[in-house]
C-alpha positions as YAML, in Angstrom:
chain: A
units: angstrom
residues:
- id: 1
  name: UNK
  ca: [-7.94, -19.11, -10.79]
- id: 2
  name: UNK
  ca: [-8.24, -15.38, -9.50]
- id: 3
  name: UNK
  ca: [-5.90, -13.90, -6.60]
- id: 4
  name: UNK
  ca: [-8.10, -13.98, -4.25]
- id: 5
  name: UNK
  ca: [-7.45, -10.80, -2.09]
- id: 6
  name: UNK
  ca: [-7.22, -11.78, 1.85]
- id: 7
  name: UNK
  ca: [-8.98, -8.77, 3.47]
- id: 8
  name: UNK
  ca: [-8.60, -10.67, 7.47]
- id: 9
  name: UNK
  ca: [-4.40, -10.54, 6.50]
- id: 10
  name: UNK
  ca: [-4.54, -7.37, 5.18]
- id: 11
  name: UNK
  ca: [-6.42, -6.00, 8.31]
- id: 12
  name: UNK
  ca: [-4.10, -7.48, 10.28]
- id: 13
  name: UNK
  ca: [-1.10, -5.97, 8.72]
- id: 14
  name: UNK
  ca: [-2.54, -2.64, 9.42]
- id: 15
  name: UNK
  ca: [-3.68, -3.08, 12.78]
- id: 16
  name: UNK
  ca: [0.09, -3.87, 13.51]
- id: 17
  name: UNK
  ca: [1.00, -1.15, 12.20]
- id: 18
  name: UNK
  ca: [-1.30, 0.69, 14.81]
- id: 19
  name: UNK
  ca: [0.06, -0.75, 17.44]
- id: 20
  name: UNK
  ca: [3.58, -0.02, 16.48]
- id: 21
  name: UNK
  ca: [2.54, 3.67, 15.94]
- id: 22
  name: UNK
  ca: [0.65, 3.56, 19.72]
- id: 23
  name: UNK
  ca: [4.16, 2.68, 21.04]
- id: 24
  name: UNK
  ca: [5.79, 5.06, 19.32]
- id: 25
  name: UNK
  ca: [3.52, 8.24, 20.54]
- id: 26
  name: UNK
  ca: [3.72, 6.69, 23.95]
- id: 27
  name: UNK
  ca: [7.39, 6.90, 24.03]
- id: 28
  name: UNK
  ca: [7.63, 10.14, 22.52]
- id: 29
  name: UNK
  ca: [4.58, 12.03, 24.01]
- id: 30
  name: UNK
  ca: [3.13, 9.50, 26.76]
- id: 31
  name: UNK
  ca: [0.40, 10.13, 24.96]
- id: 32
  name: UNK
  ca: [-2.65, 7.39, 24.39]
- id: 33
  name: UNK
  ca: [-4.91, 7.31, 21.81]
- id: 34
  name: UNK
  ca: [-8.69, 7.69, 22.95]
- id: 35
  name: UNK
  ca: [-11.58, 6.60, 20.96]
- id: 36
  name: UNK
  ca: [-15.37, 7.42, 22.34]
- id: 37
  name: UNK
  ca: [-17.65, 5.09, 20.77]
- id: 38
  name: UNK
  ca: [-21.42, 6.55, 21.54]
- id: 39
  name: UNK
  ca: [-24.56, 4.40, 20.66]
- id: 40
  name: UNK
  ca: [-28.24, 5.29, 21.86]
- id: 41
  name: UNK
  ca: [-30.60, 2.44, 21.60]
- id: 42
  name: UNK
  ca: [-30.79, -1.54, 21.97]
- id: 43
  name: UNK
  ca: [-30.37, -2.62, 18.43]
- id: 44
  name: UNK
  ca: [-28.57, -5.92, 18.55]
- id: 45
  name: UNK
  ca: [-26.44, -5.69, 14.88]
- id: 46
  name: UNK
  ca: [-25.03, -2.14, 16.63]
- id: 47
  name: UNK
  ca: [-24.30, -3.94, 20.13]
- id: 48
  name: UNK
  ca: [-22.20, -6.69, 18.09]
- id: 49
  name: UNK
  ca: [-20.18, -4.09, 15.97]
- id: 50
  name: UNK
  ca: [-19.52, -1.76, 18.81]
- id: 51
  name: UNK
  ca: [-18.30, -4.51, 21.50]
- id: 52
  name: UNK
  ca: [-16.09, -5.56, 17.99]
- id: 53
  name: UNK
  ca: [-14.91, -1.71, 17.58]
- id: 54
  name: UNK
  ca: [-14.17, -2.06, 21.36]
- id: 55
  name: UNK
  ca: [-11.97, -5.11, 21.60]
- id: 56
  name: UNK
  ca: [-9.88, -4.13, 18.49]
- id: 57
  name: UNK
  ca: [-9.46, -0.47, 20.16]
- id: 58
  name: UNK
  ca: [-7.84, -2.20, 23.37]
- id: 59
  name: UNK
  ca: [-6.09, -4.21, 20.97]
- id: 60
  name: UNK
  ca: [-4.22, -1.45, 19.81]
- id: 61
  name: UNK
  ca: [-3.64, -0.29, 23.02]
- id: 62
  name: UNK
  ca: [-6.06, 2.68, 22.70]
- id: 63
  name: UNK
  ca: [-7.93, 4.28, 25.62]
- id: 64
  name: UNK
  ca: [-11.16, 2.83, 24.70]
- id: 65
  name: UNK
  ca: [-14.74, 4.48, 25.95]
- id: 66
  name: UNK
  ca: [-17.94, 3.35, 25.17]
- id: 67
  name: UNK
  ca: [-21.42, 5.08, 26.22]
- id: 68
  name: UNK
  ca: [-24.12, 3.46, 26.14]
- id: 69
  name: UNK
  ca: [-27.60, 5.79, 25.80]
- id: 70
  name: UNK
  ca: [-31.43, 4.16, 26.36]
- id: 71
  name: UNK
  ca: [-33.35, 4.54, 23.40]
- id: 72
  name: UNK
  ca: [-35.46, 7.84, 25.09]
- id: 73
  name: UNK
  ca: [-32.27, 9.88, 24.97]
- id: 74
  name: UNK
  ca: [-33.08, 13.49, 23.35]
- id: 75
  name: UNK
  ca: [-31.47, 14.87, 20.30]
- id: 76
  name: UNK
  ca: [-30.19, 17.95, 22.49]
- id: 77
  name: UNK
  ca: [-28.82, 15.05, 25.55]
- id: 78
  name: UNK
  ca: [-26.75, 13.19, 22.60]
- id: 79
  name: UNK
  ca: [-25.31, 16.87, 21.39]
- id: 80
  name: UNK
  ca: [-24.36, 17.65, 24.60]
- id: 81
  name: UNK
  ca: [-22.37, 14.29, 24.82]
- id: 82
  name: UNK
  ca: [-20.63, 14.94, 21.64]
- id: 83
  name: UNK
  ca: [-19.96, 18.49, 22.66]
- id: 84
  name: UNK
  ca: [-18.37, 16.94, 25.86]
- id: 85
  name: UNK
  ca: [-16.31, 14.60, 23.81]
- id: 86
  name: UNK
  ca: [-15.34, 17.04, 21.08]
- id: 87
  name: UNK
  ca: [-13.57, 19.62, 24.54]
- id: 88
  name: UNK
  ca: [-11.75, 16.32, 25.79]
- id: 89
  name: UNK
  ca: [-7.97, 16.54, 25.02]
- id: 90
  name: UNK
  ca: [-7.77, 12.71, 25.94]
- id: 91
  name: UNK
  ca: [-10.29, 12.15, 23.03]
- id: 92
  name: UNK
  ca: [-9.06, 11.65, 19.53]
- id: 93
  name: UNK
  ca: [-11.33, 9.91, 17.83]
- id: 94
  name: UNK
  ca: [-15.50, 10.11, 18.00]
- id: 95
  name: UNK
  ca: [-17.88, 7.33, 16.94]
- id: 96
  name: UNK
  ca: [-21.36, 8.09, 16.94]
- id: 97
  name: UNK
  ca: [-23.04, 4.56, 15.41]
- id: 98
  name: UNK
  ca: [-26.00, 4.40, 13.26]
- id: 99
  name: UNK
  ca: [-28.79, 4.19, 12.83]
- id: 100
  name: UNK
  ca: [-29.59, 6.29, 15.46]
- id: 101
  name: UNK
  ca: [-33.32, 6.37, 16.44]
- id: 102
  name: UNK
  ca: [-35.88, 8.16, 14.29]
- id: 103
  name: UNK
  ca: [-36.66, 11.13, 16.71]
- id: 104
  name: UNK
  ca: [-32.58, 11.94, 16.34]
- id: 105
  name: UNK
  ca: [-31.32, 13.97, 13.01]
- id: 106
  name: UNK
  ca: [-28.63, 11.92, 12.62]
- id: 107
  name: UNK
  ca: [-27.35, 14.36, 10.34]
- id: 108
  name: UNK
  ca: [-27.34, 17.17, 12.85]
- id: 109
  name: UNK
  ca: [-25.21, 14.72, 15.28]
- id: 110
  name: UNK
  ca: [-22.77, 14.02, 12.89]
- id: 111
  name: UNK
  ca: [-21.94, 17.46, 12.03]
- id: 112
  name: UNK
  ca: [-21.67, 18.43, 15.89]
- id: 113
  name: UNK
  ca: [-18.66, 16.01, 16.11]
- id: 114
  name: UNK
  ca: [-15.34, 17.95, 15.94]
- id: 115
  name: UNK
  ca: [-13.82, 17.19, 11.68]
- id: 116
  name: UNK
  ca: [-10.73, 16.85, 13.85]
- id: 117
  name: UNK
  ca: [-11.99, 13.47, 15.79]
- id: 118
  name: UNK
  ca: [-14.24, 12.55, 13.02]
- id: 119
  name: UNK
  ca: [-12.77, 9.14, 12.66]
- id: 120
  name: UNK
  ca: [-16.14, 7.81, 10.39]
- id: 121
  name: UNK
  ca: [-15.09, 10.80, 7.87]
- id: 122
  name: UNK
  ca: [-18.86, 11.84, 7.55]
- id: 123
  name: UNK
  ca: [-18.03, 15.65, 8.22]
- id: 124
  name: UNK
  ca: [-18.56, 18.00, 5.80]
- id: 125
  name: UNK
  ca: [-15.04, 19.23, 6.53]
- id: 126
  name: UNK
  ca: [-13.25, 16.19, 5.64]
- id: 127
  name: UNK
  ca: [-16.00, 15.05, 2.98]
- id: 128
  name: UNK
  ca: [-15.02, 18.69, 1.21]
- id: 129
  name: UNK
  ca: [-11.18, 17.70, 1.76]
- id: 130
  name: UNK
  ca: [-11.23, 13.97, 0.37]
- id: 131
  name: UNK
  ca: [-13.46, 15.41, -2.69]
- id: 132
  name: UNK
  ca: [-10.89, 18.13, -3.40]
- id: 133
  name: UNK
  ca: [-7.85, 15.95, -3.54]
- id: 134
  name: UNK
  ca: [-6.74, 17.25, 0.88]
- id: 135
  name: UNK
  ca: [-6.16, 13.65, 1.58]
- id: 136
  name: UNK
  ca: [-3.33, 14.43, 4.04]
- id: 137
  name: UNK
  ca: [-5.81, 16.75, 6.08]
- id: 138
  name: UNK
  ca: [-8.90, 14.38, 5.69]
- id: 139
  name: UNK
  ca: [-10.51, 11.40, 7.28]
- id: 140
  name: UNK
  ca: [-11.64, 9.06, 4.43]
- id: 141
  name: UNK
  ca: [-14.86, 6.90, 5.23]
- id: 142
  name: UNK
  ca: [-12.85, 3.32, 6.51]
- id: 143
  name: UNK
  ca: [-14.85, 1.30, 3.91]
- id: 144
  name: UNK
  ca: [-13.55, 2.83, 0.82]
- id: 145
  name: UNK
  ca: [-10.38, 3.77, 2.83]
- id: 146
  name: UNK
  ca: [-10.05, -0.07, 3.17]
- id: 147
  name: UNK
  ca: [-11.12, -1.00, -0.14]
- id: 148
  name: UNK
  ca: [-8.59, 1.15, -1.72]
- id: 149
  name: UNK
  ca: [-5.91, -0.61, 0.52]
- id: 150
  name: UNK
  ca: [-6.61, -3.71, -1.02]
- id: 151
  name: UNK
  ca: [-6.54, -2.17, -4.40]
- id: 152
  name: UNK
  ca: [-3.35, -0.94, -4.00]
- id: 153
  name: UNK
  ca: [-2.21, -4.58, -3.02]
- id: 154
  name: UNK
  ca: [-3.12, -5.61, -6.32]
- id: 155
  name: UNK
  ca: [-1.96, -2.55, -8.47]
- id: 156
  name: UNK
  ca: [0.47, -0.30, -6.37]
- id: 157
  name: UNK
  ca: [-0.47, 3.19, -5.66]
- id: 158
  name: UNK
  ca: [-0.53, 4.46, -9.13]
- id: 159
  name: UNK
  ca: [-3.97, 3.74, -11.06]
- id: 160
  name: UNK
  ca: [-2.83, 5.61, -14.60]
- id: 161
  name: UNK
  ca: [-4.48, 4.29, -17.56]
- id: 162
  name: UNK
  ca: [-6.86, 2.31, -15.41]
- id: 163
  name: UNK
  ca: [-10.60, 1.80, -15.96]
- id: 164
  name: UNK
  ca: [-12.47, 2.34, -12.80]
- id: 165
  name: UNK
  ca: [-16.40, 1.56, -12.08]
- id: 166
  name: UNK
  ca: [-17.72, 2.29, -8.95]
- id: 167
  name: UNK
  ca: [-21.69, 0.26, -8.59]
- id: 168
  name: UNK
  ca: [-23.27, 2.77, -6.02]
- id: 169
  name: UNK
  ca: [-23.20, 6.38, -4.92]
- id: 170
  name: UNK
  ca: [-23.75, 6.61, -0.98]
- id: 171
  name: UNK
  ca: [-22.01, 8.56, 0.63]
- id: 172
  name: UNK
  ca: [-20.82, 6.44, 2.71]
- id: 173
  name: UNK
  ca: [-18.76, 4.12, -0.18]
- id: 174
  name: UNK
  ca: [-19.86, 4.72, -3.86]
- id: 175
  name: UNK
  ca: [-18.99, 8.80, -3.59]
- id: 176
  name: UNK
  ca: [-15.75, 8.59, -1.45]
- id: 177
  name: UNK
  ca: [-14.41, 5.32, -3.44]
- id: 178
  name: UNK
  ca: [-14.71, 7.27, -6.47]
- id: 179
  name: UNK
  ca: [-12.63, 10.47, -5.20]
- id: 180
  name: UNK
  ca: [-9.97, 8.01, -3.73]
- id: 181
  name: UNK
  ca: [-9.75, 6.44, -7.10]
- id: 182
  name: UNK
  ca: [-9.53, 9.62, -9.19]
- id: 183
  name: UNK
  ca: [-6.61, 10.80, -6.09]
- id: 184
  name: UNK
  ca: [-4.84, 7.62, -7.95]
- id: 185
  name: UNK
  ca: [-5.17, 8.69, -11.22]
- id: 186
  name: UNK
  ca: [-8.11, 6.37, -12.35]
- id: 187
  name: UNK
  ca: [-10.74, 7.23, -15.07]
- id: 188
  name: UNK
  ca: [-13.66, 7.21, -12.64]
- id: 189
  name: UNK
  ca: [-17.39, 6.29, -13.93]
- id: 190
  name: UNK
  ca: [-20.06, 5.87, -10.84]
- id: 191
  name: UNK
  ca: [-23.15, 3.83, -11.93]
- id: 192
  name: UNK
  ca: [-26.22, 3.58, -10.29]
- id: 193
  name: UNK
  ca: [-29.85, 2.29, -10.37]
- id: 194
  name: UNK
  ca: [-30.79, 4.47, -13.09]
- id: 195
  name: UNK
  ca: [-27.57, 3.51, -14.93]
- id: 196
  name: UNK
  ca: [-27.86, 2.49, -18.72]
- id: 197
  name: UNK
  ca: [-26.93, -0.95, -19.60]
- id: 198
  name: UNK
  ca: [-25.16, -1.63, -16.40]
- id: 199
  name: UNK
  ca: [-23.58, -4.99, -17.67]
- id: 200
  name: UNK
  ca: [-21.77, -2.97, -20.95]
- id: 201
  name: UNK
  ca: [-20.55, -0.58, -18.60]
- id: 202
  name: UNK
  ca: [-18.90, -3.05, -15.72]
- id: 203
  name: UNK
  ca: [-17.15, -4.89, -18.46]
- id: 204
  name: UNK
  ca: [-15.02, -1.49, -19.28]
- id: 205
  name: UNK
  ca: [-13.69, -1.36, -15.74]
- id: 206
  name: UNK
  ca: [-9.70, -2.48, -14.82]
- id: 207
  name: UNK
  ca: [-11.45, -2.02, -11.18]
- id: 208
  name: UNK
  ca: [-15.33, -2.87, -10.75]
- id: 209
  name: UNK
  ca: [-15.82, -1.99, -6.96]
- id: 210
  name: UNK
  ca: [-19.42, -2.75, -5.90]
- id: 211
  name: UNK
  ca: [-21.52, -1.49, -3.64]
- id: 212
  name: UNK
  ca: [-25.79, -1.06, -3.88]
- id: 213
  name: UNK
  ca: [-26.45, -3.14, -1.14]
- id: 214
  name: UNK
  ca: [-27.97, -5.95, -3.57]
- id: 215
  name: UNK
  ca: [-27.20, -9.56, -3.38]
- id: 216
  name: UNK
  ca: [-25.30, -11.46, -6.08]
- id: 217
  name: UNK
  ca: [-26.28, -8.65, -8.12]
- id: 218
  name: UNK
  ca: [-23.44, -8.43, -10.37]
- id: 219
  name: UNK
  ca: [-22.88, -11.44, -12.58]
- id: 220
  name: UNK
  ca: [-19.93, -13.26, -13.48]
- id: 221
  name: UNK
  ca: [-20.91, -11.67, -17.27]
- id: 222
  name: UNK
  ca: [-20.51, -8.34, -16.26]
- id: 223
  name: UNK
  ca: [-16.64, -8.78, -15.41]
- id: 224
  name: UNK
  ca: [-13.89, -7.88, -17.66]
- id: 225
  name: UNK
  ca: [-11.31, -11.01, -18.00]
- id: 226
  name: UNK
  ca: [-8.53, -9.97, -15.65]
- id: 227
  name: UNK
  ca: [-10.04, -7.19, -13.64]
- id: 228
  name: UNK
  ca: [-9.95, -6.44, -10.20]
- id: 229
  name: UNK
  ca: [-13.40, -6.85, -8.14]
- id: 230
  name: UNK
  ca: [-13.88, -5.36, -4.49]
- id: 231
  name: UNK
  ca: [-16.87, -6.94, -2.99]
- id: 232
  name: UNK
  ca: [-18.31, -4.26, -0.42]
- id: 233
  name: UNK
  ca: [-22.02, -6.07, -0.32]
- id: 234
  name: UNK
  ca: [-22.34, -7.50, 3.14]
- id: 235
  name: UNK
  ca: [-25.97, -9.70, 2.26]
- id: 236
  name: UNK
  ca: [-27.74, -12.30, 4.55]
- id: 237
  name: UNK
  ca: [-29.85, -14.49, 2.23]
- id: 238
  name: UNK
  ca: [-31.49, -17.51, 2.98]
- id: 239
  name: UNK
  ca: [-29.96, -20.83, 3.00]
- id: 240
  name: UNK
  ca: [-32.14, -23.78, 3.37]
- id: 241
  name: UNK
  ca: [-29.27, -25.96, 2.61]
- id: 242
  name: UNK
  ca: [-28.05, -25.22, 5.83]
- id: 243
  name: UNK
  ca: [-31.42, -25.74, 7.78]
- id: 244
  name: UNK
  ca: [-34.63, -24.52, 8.60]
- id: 245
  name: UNK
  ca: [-34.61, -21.07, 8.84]
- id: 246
  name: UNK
  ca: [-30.49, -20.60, 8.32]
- id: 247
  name: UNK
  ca: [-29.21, -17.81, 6.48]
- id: 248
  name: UNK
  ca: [-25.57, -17.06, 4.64]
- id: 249
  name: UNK
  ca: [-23.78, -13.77, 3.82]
- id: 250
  name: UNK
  ca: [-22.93, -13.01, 0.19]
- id: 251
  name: UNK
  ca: [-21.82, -9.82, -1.65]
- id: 252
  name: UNK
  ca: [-23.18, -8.05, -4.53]
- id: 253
  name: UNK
  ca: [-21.16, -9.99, -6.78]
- id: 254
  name: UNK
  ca: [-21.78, -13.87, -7.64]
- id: 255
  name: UNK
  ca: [-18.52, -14.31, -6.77]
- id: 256
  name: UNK
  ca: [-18.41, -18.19, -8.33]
- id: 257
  name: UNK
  ca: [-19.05, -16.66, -11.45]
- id: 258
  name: UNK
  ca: [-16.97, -13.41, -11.11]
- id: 259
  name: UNK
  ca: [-14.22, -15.50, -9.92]
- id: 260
  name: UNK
  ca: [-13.81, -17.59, -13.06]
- id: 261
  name: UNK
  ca: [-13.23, -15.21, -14.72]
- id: 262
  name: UNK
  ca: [-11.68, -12.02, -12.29]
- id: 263
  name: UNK
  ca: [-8.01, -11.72, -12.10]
- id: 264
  name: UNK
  ca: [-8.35, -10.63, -8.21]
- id: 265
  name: UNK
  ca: [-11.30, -10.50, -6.20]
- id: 266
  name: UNK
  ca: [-12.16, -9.81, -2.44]
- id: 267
  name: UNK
  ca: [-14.50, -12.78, -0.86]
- id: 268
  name: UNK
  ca: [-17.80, -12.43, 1.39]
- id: 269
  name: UNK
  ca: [-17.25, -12.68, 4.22]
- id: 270
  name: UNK
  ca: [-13.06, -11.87, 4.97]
- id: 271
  name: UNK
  ca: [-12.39, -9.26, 2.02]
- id: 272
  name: UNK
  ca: [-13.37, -5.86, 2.54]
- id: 273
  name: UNK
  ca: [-15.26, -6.04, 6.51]
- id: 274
  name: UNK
  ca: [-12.51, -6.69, 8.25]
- id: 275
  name: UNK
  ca: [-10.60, -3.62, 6.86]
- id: 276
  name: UNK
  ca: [-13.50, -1.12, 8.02]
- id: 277
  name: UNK
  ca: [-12.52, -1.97, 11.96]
- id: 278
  name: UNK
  ca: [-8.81, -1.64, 11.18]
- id: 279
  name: UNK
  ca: [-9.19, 1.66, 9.35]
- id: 280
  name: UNK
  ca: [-10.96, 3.14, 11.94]
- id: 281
  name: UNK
  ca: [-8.19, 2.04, 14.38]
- id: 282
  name: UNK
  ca: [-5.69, 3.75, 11.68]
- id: 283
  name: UNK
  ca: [-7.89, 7.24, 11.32]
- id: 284
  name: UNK
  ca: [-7.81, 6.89, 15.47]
- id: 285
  name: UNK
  ca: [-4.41, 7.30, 15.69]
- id: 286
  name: UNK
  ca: [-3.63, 9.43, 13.22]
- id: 287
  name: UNK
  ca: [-5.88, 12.04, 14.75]
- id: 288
  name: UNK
  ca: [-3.72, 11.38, 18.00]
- id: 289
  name: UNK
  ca: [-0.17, 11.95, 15.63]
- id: 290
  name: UNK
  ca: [-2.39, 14.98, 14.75]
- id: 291
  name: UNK
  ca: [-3.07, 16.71, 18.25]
- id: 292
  name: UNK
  ca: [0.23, 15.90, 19.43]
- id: 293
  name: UNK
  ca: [1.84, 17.83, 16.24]
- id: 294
  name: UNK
  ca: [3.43, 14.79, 15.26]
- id: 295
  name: UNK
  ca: [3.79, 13.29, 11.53]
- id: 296
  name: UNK
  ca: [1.01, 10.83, 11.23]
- id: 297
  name: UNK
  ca: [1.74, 7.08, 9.52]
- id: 298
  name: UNK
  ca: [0.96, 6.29, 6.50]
- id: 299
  name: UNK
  ca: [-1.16, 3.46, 5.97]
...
C-alpha cells in the first residue's frame, strides 16, 4: 500500500505556523496582517471559495477584507479598487478572484496589483523571479507552492538525481511546478496535449505531478513502481451510484489504480486543495514580514 500523503494535516501544520508568525509580528511591530479579497460578479463556485479564503484569513488572525462588486462594475472601477488597495499600508496581501467577467481583461487587473501584495503570484514580477531561481523575493502560485510542500514531505528538500514529470503547462500550476522542481535540483520534463507517447514518458518520472484539468486521465499504467504522484485535478463527474443526478470529485489520476502501484500519492479530495488556502495565508504574511523589514518564515 502507498503513503498516502494527508494534504488537510499538512495544511494544518502550516496554517499554525501562520498563526504563530501573526503573534510574533504583533508583538514585535503591532502590526496585523491584511488581506483584500476583491470579487466582481455572482458566480456561486467564487462566493464558496472566497467566504473559505475569508474564514481561514480570520483564522490566522489576519485583518480580513472582502469587496464584493455587481457584475456591471467597469474595468477602469475595478483598477481603481486595486490602485486603492495597492497605496494601503494596512494591506499586505491582494486577491483579485477569477474568472472575472468577460468585459474585464483579467490580465490587465492582475498586473495593476502591486508584485509586492501579489499573494496569487500571477505578476510578471514574481513570475520572472520564481522562473529565474529569486525564490526568496517571489510569490510562488499557492497550488504548486503547496504541491511542492507535500513533495518535500516525501523526499526532503533536495530532488538530485530525481525524475520529474509535470502533466500540464498553465501558468497557473504546470509552468511554476516545473521551476520549483528544477529550484530542487530535479530533471524537469513538462508534457502536454501534444505530448508523444504520454504513458512512456510518465513512467520515467521519480515525481509525476498532474495537472490538465482531465478526469482519471492518468492510468494506474502510466506510474513508475514507487513514485511519487501529486494529484492537482479537482473533477466533478457523475455518480449515479450515489443518486439521480449526484456527482463526485476525482483527480486526473485513477487513483485506485495509481495507488497499487505508487509509493506516495495525494487523494481527491484532501491532498493538494487544502494546501492552496493555507499557502495563500503563508504568502499573506510573509508580505507583512516583508513591509515591516522583518525576516519572513520559512514554510
Amino acid at each position: 500500500m502507498p503513503t498516502v500523503i494527508d494534504g488537510k494535516a499538512a495544511a494544518a501544520s502550516v496554517i499554525a505556523n501562520v498563526q504563530a508568525a501573526t503573534s510574533q509580528l504583533a508583538q514585535s511591530d503591532a502590526l496585523t496582517p491584511g488581506i483584500a479579497v476583491v470579487i466582481v460578479g455572482e458566480d456561486p463556485a467564487s462566493q464558496v471559495y472566497v467566504a473559505s479564503k475569508g474564514k481561514t484569513a480570520k483564522a490566522c488572525g489576519f485583518n480580513s477584507i472582502q469587496h464584493t462588486l455587481p457584475e456591471s462594475t467597469s474595468e477602469e472601477e475595478l483598477v481603481a479598487l486595486v490602485e486603492q488597495l495597492n497605496a494601503d499600508p494596512e494591506i499586505h496581501g491582494i486577491l483579485v478572484q477569477l474568472p472575472l467577467p468577460s468585459h474585464i481583461d483579467s490580465g490587465r487587473i492582475i498586473q495593476t496589483i502591486a508584485p509586492e501584495k501579489d499573494v496569487d503570484g500571477f505578476h510578471f514580477t514574481n513570475v520572472g523571479r520564481l522562473g529565474t531561481g529569486e525564490l526568496d523575493s517571489a510569490f510562488v502560485p499557492c497550488t504548486p507552492a503547496g504541491s511542492m510542500l507535500l513533495i518535500e514531505r516525501a523526499h526532503g528538500r533536495d530532488l538530485s538525481g530525481l525524475n520529474a514529470v509535470v502533466v500540464g503547462r498553465s501558468n497557473i500550476v504546470g509552468k511554476p511546478m516545473a521551476n520549483l522542481l528544477l529550484n530542487a535540483n530535479a530533471t524537469v520534463t513538462i508534457a502536454h496535449s501534444r505530448t508523444k507517447d504520454l504513458p512512456a514518458l510518465c513512467r520515467t518520472a521519480d515525481i509525476l505531478v498532474a495537472a490538465v484539468g482531465r478526469p482519471e486521465m492518468i492510468r494506474g499504467e502510466w506510474i513508475k513502481p514507487g513514485a511519487t504522484v501529486i494529484d492537482v485535478g479537482i473533477n466533478r463527474i457523475p455518480a449515479p451510484e450515489k443518486g439521480e443526478g449526484k456527482s463526485r470529485l476525482v483527480g486526473d489520476v485513477a487513483y485506485d489504480e495509481a495507488a497499487a502501484v505508487a509509493g506516495s500519492i495525494t487523494p481527491v479530495p484532501g491532498g493538494v486543495g487544502p494546501m492552496t488556502i493555507a499557502l495563500l495565508m503563508a504568502n499573506t504574511v510573509v508580505s507583512a514580514h516583508r513591509a515591516a523589514n522583518r525576516t519572513p518564515p520559512r514554510f
